[in-house]
Each structure stands twice: as structure tokens, then as C-alpha cells.
C-alpha positions as CSV (number, residue, x, y, z in Angstrom):
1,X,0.0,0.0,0.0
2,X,1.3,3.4,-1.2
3,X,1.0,6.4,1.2
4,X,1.9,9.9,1.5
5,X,1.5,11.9,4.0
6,X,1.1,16.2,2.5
7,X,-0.3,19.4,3.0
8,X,-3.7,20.0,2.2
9,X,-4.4,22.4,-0.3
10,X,-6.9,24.8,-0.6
11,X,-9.4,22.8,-2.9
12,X,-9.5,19.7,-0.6
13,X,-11.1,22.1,2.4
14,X,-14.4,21.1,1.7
15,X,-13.6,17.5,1.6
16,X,-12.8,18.5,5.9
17,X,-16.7,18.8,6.1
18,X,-16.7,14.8,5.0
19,X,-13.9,14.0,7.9
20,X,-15.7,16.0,10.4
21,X,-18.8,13.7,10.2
22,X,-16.5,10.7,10.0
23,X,-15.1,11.4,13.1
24,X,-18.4,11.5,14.9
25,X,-17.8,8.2,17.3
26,X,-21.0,6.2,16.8
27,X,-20.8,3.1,19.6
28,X,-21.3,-0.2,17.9
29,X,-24.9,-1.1,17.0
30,X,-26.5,2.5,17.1
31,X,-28.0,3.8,14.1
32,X,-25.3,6.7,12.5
33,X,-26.8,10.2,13.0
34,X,-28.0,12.1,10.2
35,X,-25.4,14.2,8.0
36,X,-27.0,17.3,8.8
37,X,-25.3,17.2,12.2
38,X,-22.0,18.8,10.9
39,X,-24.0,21.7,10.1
40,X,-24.4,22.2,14.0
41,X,-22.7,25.5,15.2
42,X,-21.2,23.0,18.2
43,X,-19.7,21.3,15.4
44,X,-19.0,24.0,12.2
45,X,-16.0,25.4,14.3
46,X,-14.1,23.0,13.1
47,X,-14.3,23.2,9.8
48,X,-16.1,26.7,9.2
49,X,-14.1,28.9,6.8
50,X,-11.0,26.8,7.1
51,X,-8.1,28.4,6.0
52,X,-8.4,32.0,7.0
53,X,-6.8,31.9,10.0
54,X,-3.1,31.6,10.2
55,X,-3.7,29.0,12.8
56,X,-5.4,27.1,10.5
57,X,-2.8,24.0,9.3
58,X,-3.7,20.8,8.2
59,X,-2.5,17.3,6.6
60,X,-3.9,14.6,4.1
61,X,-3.1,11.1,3.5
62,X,-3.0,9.7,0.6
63,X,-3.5,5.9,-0.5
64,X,-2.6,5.8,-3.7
65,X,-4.3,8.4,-5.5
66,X,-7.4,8.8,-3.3
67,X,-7.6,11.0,-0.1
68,X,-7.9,8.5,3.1
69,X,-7.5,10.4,5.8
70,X,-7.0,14.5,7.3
71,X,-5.5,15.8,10.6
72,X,-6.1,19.3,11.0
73,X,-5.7,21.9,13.7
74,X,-6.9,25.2,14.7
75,X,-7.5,27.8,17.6
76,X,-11.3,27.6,18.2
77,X,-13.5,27.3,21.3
78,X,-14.4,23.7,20.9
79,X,-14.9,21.4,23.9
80,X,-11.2,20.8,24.9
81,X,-10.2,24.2,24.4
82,X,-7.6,25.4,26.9
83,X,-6.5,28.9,25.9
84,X,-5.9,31.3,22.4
85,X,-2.4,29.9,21.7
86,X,-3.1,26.3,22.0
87,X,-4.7,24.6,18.7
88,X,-7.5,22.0,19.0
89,X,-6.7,18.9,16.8
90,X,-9.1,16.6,15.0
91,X,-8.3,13.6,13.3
92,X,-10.4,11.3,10.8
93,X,-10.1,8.8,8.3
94,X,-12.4,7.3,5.9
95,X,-13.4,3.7,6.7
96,X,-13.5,2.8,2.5
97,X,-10.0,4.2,2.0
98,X,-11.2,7.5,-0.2
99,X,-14.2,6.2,-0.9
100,X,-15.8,10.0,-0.8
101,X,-12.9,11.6,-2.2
């Protein structure tokens, strides 16, 4: 398996939006929630206008030539914000290896 490991550019941000609701943690046998739950303010500081912030810094991962995976960080009052210096990080990966990419 081929993998690289880059910066995301500015034309993959959306694709954050598909990581975001991968990352929701849905315990075995519970029906997933609705998409529509990335759309919650709770949950748009994380992805909301990505990029303009210098804070703002993220990574992709490749397999092959599909996008598997993101990490991404940024200052935002989320829940385990400590302070305005300190970047919150979120991490996700597709369960079909790119299959939304």
C-alpha cells in the first residue's frame, strides 16, 4: 500500500466537512446520526471557513491516488479548548479508503 502523507491544499477544504462527520464516534450497533449534524454551530467550528486563519494547518493522506485520511488543527472554542495559543486537533479517516474523495 502506497501512502503519502502532504499538505492540504486549498481545494481539498471542503472534503474536511466529510472527515468531520466521519469522526463522529458512533458506539457499535447505534443507528449513525443524520449528516445534517455537521451543520451544528457545536460542530462548524471546526471546519467553518477553514483556511483563513493563520492558525489554521492541516495534513492529508494519501492511498494511492485517493484521499484516506486528514489531521487538522486550529484555535477555536471547541470542547477541549484550553487557551488562544493552543490549537485544538481533529483527526479522521475514511473507513472505505477515499471512498468520498
Amino acid at each position: 500500500m502506497d501512502v503519502t502523507i502532504r499538505e492540504i491544499q486549498e481545494s481539498e477544504y471542503p472534503l474536511l466537512d466529510n472527515f468531520l462527520y466521519e469522526a463522529i464516534f458512533v458506539p457499535k450497533d447505534i443507528e449513525s446520526t443524520p449528516r445534517t449534524i455537521i451543520t451544528f454551530p457545536e460542530l462548524q467550528v471546526y471546519v467553518e471557513c477553514f483556511g483563513e486563519s493563520k492558525d489554521d494547518w492541516g495534513l492529508v493522506a494519501e492511498v494511492g491516488d485517493k484521499i484516506a485520511g486528514a489531521v487538522w488543527v486550529r484555535i477555536m472554542n471547541d470542547y477541549g479548548h484550553i487557551n488562544d495559543e493552543t490549537p485544538s486537533l481533529a483527526i479522521s479517516l475514511y473507513k472505505n479508503t477515499g471512498a468520498l474523495a
